[in-house]
FISE-990176 format. One record per residue (C-alpha): y, x, z; residue number from 1. Coordinates in nm, 3 decimals, always signed. Layout:
// residues N
         v         u         w     k
         Y         X         Z   NUM
...
//
This chain:
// residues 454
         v         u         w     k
    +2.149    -0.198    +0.174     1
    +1.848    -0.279    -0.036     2
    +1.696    +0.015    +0.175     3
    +1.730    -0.157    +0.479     4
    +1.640    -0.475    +0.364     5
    +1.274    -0.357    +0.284     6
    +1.231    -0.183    +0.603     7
    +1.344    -0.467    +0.793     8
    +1.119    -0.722    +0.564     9
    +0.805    -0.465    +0.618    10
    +0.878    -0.470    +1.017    11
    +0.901    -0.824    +1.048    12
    +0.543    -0.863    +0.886    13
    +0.399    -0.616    +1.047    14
    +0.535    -0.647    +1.348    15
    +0.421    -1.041    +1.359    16
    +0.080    -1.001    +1.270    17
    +0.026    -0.713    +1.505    18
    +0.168    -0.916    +1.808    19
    -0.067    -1.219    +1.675    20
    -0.364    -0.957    +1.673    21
    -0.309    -0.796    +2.022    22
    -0.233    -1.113    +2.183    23
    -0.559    -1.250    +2.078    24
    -0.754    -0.880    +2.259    25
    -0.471    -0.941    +2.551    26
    -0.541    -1.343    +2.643    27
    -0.900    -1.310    +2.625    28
    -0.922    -1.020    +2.843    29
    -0.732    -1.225    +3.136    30
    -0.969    -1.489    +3.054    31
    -1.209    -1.312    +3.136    32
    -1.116    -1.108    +3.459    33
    -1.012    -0.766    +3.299    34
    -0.724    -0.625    +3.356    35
    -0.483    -0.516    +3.114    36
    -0.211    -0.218    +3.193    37
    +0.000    -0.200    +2.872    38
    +0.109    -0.521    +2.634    39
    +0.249    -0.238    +2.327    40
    +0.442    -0.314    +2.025    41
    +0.450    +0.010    +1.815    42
    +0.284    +0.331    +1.887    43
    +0.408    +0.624    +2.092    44
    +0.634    +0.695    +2.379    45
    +0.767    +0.428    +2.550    46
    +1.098    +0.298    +2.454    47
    +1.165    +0.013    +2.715    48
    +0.975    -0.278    +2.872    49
    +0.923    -0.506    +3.170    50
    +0.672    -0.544    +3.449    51
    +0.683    -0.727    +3.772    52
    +0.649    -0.396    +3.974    53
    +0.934    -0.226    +3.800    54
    +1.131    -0.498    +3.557    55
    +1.321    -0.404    +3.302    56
    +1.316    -0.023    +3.240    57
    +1.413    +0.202    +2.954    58
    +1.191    +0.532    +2.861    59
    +0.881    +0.627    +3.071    60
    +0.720    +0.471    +3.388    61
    +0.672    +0.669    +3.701    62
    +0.311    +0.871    +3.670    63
    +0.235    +0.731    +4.021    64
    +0.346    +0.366    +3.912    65
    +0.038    +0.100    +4.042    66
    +0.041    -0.200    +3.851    67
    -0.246    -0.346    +4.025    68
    -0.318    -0.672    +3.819    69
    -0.016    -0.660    +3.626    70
    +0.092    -0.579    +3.302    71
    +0.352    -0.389    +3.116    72
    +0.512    -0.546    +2.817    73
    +0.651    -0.241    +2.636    74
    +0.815    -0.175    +2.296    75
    +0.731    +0.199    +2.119    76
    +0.991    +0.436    +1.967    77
    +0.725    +0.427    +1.646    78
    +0.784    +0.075    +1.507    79
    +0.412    +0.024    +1.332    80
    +0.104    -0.079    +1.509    81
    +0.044    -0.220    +1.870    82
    -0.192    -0.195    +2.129    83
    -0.328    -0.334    +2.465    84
    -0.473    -0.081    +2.707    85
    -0.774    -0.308    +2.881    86
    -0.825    -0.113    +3.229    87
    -1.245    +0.061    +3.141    88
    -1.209    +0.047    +2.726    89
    -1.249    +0.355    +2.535    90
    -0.948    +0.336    +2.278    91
    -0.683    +0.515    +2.090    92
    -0.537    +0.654    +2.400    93
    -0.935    +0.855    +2.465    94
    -0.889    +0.780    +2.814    95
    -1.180    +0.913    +3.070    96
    -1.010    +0.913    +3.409    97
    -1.281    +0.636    +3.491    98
    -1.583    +0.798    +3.379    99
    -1.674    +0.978    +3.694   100
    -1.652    +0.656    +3.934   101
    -1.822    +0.336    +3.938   102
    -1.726    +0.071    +3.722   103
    -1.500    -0.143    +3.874   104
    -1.486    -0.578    +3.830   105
    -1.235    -0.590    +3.668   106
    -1.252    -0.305    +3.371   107
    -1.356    -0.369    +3.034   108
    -1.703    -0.177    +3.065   109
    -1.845    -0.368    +3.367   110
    -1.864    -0.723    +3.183   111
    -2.099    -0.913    +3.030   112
    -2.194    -0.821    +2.651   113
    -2.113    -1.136    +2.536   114
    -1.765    -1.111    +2.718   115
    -1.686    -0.771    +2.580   116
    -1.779    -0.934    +2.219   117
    -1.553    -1.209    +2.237   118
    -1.230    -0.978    +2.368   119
    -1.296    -0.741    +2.053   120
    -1.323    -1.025    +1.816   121
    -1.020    -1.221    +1.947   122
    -0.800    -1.005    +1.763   123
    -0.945    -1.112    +1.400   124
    -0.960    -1.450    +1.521   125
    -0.607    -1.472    +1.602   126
    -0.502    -1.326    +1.260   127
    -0.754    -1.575    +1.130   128
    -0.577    -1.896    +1.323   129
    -0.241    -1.727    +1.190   130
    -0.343    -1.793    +0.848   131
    -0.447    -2.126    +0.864   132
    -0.158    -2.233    +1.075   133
    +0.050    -2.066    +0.788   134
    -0.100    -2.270    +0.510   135
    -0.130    -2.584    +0.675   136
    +0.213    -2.615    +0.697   137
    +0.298    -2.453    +0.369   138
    +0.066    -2.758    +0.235   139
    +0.243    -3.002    +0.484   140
    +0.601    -2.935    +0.454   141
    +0.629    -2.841    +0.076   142
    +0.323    -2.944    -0.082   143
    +0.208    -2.780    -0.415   144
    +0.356    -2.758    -0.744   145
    +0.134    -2.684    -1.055   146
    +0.212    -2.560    -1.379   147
    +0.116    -2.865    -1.588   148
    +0.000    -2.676    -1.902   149
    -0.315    -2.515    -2.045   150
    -0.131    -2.325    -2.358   151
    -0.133    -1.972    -2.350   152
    +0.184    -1.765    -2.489   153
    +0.105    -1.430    -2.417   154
    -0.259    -1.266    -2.454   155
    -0.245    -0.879    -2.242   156
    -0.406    -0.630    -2.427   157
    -0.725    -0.461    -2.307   158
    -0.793    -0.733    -2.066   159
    -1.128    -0.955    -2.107   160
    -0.968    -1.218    -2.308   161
    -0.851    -1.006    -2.572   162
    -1.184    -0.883    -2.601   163
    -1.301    -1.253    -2.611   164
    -1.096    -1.355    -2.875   165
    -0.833    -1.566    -2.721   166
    -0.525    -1.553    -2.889   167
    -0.164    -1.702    -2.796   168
    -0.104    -2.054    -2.890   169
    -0.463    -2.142    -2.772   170
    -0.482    -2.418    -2.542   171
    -0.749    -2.404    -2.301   172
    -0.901    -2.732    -2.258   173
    -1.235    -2.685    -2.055   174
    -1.371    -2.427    -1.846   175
    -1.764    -2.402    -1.811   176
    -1.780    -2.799    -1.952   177
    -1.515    -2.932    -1.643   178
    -1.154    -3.022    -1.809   179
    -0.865    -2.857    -1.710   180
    -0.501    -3.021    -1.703   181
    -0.283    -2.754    -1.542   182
    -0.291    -2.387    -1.516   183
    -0.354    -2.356    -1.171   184
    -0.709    -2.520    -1.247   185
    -0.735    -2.235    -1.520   186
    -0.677    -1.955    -1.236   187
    -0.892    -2.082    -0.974   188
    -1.158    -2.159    -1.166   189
    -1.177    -1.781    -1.321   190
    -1.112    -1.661    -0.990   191
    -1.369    -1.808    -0.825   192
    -1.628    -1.775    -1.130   193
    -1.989    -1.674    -0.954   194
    -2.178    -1.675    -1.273   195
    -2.227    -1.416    -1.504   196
    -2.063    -1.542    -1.800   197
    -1.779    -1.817    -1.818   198
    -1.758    -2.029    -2.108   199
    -1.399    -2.135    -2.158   200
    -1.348    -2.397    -2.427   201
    -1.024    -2.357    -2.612   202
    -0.808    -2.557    -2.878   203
    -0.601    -2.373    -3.118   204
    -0.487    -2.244    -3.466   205
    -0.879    -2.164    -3.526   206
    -0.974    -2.528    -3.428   207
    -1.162    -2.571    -3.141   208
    -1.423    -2.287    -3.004   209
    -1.603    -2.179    -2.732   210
    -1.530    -1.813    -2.639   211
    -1.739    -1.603    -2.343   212
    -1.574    -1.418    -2.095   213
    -1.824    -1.205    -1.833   214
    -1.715    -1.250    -1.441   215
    -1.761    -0.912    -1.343   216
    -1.496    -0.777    -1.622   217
    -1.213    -1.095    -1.493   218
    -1.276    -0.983    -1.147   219
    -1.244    -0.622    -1.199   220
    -0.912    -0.729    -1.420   221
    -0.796    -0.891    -1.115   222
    -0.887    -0.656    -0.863   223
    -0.623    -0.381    -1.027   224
    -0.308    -0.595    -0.996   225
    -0.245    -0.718    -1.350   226
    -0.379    -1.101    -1.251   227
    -0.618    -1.222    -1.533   228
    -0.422    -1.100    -1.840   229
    -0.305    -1.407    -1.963   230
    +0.053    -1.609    -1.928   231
    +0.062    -1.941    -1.971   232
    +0.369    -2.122    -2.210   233
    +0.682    -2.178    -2.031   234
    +0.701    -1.838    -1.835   235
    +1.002    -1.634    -1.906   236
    +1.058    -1.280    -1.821   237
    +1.426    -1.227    -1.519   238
    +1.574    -0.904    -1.452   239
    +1.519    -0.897    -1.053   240
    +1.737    -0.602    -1.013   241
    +1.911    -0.303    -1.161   242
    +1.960    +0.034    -1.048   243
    +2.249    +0.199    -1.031   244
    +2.356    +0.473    -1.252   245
    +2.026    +0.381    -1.532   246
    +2.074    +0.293    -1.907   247
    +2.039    -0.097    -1.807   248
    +2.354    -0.087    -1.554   249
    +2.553    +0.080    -1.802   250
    +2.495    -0.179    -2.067   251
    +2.557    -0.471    -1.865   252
    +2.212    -0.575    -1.747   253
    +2.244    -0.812    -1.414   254
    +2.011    -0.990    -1.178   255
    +1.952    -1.312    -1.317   256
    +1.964    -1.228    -1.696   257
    +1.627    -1.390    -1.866   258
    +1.501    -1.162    -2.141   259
    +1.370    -1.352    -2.421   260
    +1.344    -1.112    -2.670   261
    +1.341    -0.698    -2.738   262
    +1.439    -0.614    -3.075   263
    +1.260    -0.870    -3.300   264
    +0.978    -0.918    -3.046   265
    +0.980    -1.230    -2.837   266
    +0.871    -1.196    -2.496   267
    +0.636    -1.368    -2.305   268
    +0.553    -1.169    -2.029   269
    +0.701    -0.885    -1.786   270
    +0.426    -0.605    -1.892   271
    +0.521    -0.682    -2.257   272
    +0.838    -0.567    -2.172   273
    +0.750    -0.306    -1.976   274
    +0.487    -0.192    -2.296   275
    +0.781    -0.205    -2.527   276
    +1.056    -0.028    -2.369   277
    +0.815    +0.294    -2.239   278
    +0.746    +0.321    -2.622   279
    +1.092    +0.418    -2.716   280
    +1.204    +0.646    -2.468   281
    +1.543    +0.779    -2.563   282
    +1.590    +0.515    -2.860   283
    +1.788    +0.220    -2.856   284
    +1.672    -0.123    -2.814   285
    +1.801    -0.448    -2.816   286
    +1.778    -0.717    -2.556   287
    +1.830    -1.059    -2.605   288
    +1.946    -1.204    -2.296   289
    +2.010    -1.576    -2.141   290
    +2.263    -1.594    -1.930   291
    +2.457    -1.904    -1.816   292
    +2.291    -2.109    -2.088   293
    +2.411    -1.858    -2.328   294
    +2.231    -1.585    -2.531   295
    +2.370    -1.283    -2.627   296
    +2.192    -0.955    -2.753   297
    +2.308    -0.633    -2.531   298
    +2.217    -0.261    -2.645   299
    +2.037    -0.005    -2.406   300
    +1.908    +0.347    -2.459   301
    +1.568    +0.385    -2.298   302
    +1.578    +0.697    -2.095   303
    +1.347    +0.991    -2.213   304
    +1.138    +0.891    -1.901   305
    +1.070    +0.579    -2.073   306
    +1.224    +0.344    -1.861   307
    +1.594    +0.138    -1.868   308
    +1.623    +0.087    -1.465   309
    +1.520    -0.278    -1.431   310
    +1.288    -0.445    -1.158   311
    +1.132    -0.779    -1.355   312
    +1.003    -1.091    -1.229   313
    +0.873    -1.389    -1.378   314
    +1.004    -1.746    -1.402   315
    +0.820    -2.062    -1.511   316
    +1.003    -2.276    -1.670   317
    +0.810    -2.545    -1.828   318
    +0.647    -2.882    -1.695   319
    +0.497    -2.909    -1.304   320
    +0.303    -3.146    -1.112   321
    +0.390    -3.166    -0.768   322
    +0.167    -3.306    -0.484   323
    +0.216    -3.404    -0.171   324
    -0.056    -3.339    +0.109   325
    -0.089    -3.488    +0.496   326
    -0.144    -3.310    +0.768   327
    -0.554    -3.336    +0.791   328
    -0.543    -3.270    +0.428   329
    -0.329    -2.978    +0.447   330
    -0.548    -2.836    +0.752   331
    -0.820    -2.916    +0.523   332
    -0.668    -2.697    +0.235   333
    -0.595    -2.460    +0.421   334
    -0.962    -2.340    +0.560   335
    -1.036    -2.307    +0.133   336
    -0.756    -2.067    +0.107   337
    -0.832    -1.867    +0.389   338
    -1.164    -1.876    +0.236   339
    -1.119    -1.815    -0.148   340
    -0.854    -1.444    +0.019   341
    -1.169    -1.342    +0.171   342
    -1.409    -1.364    -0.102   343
    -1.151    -1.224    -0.311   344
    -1.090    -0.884    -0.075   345
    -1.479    -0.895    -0.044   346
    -1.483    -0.854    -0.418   347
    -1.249    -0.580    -0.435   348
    -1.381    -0.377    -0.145   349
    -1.728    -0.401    -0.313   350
    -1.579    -0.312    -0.665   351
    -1.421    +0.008    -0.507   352
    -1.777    +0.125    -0.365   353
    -1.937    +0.031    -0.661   354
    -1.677    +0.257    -0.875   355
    -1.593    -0.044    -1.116   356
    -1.226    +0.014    -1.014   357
    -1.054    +0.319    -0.802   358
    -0.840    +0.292    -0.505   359
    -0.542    +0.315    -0.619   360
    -0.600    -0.028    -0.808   361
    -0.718    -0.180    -0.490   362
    -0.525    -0.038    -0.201   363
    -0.177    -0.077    -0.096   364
    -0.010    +0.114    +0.214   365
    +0.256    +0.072    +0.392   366
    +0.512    +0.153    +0.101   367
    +0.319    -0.070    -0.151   368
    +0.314    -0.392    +0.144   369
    +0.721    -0.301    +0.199   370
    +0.797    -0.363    -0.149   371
    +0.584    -0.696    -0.190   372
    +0.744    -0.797    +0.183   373
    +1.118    -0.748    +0.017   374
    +0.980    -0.909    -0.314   375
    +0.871    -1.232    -0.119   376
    +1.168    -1.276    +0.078   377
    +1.382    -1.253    -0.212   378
    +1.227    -1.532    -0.357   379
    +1.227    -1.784    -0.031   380
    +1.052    -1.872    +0.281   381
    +0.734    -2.044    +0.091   382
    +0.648    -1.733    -0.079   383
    +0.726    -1.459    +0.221   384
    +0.473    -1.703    +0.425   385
    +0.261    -1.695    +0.233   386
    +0.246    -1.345    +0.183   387
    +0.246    -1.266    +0.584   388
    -0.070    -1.529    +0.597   389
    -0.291    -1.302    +0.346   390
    -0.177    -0.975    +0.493   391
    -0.316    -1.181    +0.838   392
    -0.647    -1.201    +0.653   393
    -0.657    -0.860    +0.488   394
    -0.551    -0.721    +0.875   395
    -0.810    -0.911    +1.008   396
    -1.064    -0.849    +0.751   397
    -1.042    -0.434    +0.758   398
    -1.056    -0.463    +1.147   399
    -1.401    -0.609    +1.086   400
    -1.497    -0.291    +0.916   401
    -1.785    -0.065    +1.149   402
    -1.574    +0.202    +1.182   403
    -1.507    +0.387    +1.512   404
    -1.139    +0.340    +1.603   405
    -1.159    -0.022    +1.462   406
    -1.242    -0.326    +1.586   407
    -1.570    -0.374    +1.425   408
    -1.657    +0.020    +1.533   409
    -1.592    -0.124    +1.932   410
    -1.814    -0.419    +1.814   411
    -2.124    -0.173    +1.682   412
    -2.144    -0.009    +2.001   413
    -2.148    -0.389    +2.189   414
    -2.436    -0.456    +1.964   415
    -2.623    -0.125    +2.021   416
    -2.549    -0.121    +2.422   417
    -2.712    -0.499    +2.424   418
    -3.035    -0.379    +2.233   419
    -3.097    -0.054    +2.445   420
    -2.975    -0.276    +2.754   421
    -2.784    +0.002    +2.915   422
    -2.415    +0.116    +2.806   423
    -2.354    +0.427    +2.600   424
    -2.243    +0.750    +2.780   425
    -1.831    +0.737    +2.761   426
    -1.851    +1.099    +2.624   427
    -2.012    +0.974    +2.300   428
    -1.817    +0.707    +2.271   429
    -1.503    +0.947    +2.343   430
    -1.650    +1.207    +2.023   431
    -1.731    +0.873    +1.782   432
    -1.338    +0.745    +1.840   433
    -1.185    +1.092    +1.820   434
    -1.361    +1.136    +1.423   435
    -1.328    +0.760    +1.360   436
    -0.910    +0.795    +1.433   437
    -0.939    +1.114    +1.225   438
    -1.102    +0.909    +0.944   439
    -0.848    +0.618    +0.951   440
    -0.538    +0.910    +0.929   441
    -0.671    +1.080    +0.670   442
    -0.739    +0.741    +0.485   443
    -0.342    +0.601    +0.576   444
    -0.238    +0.952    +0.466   445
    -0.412    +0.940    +0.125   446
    -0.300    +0.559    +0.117   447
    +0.069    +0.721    +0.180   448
    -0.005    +0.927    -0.124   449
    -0.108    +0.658    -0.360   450
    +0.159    +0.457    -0.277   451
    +0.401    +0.773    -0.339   452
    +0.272    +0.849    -0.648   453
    +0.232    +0.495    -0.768   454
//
């Protein structure tokens, strides 16, 4: 069941943002006079759709089947991905039945530059509008709670502020000279750090100090997944799941239980636990549980792979702020966060080139964006929004990227066909789109692979 769950959760994102993309490319090519044959959700044969000429049809169309100026709205047998065939486009599909005539009014290749531009672009756009409409109304209908504390309880080791010097039980009080009253200041302020160096002043068992952290080493923390390495007071460690048939089923874990402790260690933070347990495999340990306001201590042995068959979240359960926004406001908000998820994928794709972190830290595929679908959903509407409006941004983001078979790729040859003032033979642009789609599967397939072995 929790199979089919995830694959559902994945589907509905995907399948959302791809309709959002493709009906951007679809409404501005009727704008502008170019016909469109196929409106396609998912790839591959056709599993059913509707058109005037026809209506409502399962399987394939007839091969001699004219739609003239209409359209086919189709759904694919491969649920992932979408498409809309403009009538004169070189595309996925590499057809060159028109190259031999004239260009016709109405086909893609026969309009203006600028028209052609704004068709290719739509697509972006609309994943780009998606967003925004997403977090305005996040903003609008349930406002934002903040953490409202600065104390730290758990310090990660390795990560930049270990190496600073910060310690738990500090209590950051300033960042770069600006006060800071709740943690949410603390995270966008390090996030967003363009400097070199951030000076973050801090209150603590060692009085008060000023300790350095350098930008490049937070964002490179960030960039692999493990946030900024710190977690502030109040968050508690939940069991989000168990799997059957593991060491943590068999003693009695559940979903819900709130581990406070392992052994005499008090926890403070999901990796602790995680850092713990894979350090005893096949040893017992002892969990001290909450569970309905009641703490009891239950014994697992850690499997020799390390692991007791948990999923973990975290749960804040300390002091908030909440605020309440109105509807400019929250349209207002809303342009920053679409903002502050571009810089940050910026960041990360730069990072990658630059070899500061791998792939695998940066990248997830379609396995990877399943699991943080299901994750999101689990924990309410607010949070799986939010996570379909920065997978809009990251969609429309990588479509931006010159490569042939992309978006940006179609775009590169717009630019290059306006310079020379003539349009590139469709033989070349046939060759460029046949290595750029053998590019982006070899890239989903190595994706497939980190994901896999992740």
């Amino acid at each position: 069941m929790e199979l089919l769950t995830t694959i559902l959760s994945f589907l509905l994102v995907i399948g959302v943002l791809v309709f959002v993309h493709e009906l951007g490319h679809f409404l501005t090519a009727i704008w502008t006079g170019m016909r469109a044959d196929v409106f396609a959700l998912g790839m591959g044969p056709r599993m059913m759709g509707w058109n005037r000429r026809t209506g409502f049809t399962f399987g394939k169309l007839p091969d001699n089947l004219e739609l003239g100026d209409d359209t086919d709205y189709r759904i694919c047998w491969f649920p992932i991905g979408g498409y809309v065939k403009i009538v004169g486009m070189v595309d996925e599909s590499f057809d060159t039945d028109f190259k031999d005539r004239a260009p016709e009014h109405y086909e893609f290749r026969s309009k203006k530059n600028w028209q052609k531009a704004l068709v290719l672009v739509a697509g972006v756009a609309m994943n780009i509008l998606f967003a925004i409409g997403v977090f305005t109304m996040m903003s609008y209908v349930y406002g934002e709670d903040r953490l409202a504390t600065t104390s730290v309880s758990h310090v990660e080791k390795s990560s930049p502020f270990q190496r600073a010097g910060l310690e738990a039980g500090d209590k950051i009080v300033a960042i770069d000279g600006q006060g800071v009253t709740t943690w949410n200041e603390i995270t966008e302020r390090l996030a967003d750090a363009a400097q070199d160096v951030v000076t973050i002043s801090v209150v603590g068992s060692k009085g008060a100090r000023n300790i350095t952290v350098n930008s490049a080493d937070l964002h490179s923390h960030l960039s692999t997944g493990m946030g900024l390495g710190i977690i502030p007071s109040g968050m508690k460690t939940v069991v989000a799941g168990v799997i059957s048939g593991r060491p943590a089923e068999k003693a009695g874990l559940e979903p819900g239980d709130v581990i406070l402790a392992v052994d005499s260690v008090s926890i403070n933070a999901t990796r602790q636990l995680t850092q713990y347990v894979n350090a005893h495999p096949g040893k017992q340990v002892t969990l001290h549980i909450e569970r309905k306001d009641s703490v009891r201590p239950i014994v697992v042995t850690v499997g020799n792979d390390g692991l007791i068959g948990i999923e973990t979240g975290a749960k804040y359960d300390g002091p908030m702020h909440h605020t309440t926004f109105g509807l400019a406001q929250s349209f207002s908000r809303s342009f920053s966060d679409v903002g502050s998820t571009v810089v940050m994928i910026g960041r990360s794709v730069a990072m990658v080139f630059q070899g500061t972190v791998s792939v695998k830290q940066s990248f997830g595929g379609p396995l990877q964006i399943a699991k943080m679908a299901e994750r999101s959903r689990e924990l309410g509407m607010e949070p799986f929004l939010r996570f379909m409006g920065l997978i809009s941004i990251s969609l429309a983001v990588m479509n931006l990227l010159p490569l042939p078979g992309l978006d940006g790729g179609h775009l590169v040859f717009v630019g290059i066909e306006s310079i020379i003032r003539r349009e590139i033979p469709t033989m070349v642009k046939i060759r460029f789109q046949q290595v750029g789609m053998a590019l982006l599967l070899a890239l989903m397939a190595f994706v497939l692979y980190l994901d896999i072995t992740r």
